[in-house]
C-alpha positions in Angstrom: 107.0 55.2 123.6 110.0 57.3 122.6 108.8 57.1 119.0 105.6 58.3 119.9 106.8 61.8 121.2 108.0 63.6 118.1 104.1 62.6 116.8 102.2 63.9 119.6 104.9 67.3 119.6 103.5 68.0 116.0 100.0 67.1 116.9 99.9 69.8 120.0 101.4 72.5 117.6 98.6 71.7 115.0 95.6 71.9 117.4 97.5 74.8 119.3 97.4 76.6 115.4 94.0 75.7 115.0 93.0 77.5 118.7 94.6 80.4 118.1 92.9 81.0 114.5 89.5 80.4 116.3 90.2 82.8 119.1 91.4 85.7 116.5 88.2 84.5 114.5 85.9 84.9 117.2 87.5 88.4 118.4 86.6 89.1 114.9 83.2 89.0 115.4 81.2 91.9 114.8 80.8 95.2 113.0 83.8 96.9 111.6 84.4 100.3 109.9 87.3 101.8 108.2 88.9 104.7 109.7 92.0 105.0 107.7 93.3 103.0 104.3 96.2 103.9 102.3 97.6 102.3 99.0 101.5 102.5 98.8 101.7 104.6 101.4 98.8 107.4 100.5 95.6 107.9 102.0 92.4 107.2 100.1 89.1 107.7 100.5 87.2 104.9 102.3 84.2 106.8 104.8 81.5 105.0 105.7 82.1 101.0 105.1 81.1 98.8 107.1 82.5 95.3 107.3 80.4 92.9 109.5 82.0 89.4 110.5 79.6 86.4 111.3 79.5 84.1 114.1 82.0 81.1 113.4 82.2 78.6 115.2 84.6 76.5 113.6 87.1 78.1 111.0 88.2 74.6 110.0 85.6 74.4 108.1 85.8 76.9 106.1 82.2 78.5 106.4 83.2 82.0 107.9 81.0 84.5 106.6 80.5 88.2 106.6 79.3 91.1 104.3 80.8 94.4 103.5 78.6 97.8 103.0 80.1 100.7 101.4 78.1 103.8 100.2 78.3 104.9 96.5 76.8 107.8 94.7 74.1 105.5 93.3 73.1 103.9 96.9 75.1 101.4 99.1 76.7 98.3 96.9 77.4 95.3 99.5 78.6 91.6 99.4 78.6 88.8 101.3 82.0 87.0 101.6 84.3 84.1 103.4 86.9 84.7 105.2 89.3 82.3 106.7 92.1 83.3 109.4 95.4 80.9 109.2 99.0 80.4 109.7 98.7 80.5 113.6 96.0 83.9 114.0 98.5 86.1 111.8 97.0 86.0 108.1 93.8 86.6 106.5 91.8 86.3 103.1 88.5 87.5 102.2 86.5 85.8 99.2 83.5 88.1 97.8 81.8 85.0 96.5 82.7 86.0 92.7 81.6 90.0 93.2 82.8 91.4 90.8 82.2 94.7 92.6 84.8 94.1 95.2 88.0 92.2 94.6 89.4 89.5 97.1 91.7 90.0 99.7 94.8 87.1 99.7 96.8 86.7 102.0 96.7 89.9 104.3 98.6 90.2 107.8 97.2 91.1 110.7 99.1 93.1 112.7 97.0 94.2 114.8 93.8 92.7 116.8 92.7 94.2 119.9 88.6 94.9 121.1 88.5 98.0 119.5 91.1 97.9 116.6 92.0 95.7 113.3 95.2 96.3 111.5 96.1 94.3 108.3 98.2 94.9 105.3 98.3 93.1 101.8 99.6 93.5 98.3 97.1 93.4 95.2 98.2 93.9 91.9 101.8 95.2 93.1 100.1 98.2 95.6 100.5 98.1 99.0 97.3 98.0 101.1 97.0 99.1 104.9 93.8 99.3 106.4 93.1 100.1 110.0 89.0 99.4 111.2 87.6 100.1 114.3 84.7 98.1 116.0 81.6 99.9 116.0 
């Protein structure tokens, strides 16, 4: 029986992982826009994006869905993606399903996920991202 301890420690901290990535996935949930974005530390000019993330029921699959709107002097250019949350509710990647309008998001923290406000933060092509949405 001793034996079996150390296995069922690691098993509790892998479904305890899994939990939390659902709960942050399903406070996800919703319609998102940006209200601030800088790259290395300057603002830029996002107004008017919408991000909406699907119903997921179970991120260990993999199926997470969601499509992002943003307006463009030629009409609105959207894309459907999949995102998957990981490493215990704390990171986050977006995959555009091969846009090439749009380009992925790897890796990005989340430093912040309350009701009303997302926080996250990644690095693309050596620039620092940091974008801060608000639930609509």
């Amino acid at each position: 029986m001793k034996n079996l301890a150390p296995l069922l420690f690691i098993l509790s901290l892998f479904f305890t992982a899994c939990s939390i990535d659902q709960v942050v996935v399903n406070e996800l949930e919703g319609t998102w826009s940006t209200s601030t974005a800088t790259r290395n530390g300057n603002g830029f000019a996002v107004t008017g994006d919408t991000w909406v993330f699907n119903s997921c029921t179970d991120v260990t699959q993999g199926d997470c869905t969601g499509t992002y709107t943003t307006p463009s002097f030629i009409g609105p250019l959207s894309s459907s993606f999949e995102y998957i949350i990981y490493d215990a509710g704390t990171k986050l990647s977006i995959d555009f399903n091969s846009s090439s309008t749009f380009p992925d998001v790897t890796d990005a923290n989340i430093e912040e996920l309350t009701t009303t406000t997302l926080t996250v933060n990644y690095t693309r092509d050596g620039d620092y991202y940091e974008q801060v949405l608000e639930r609509q």
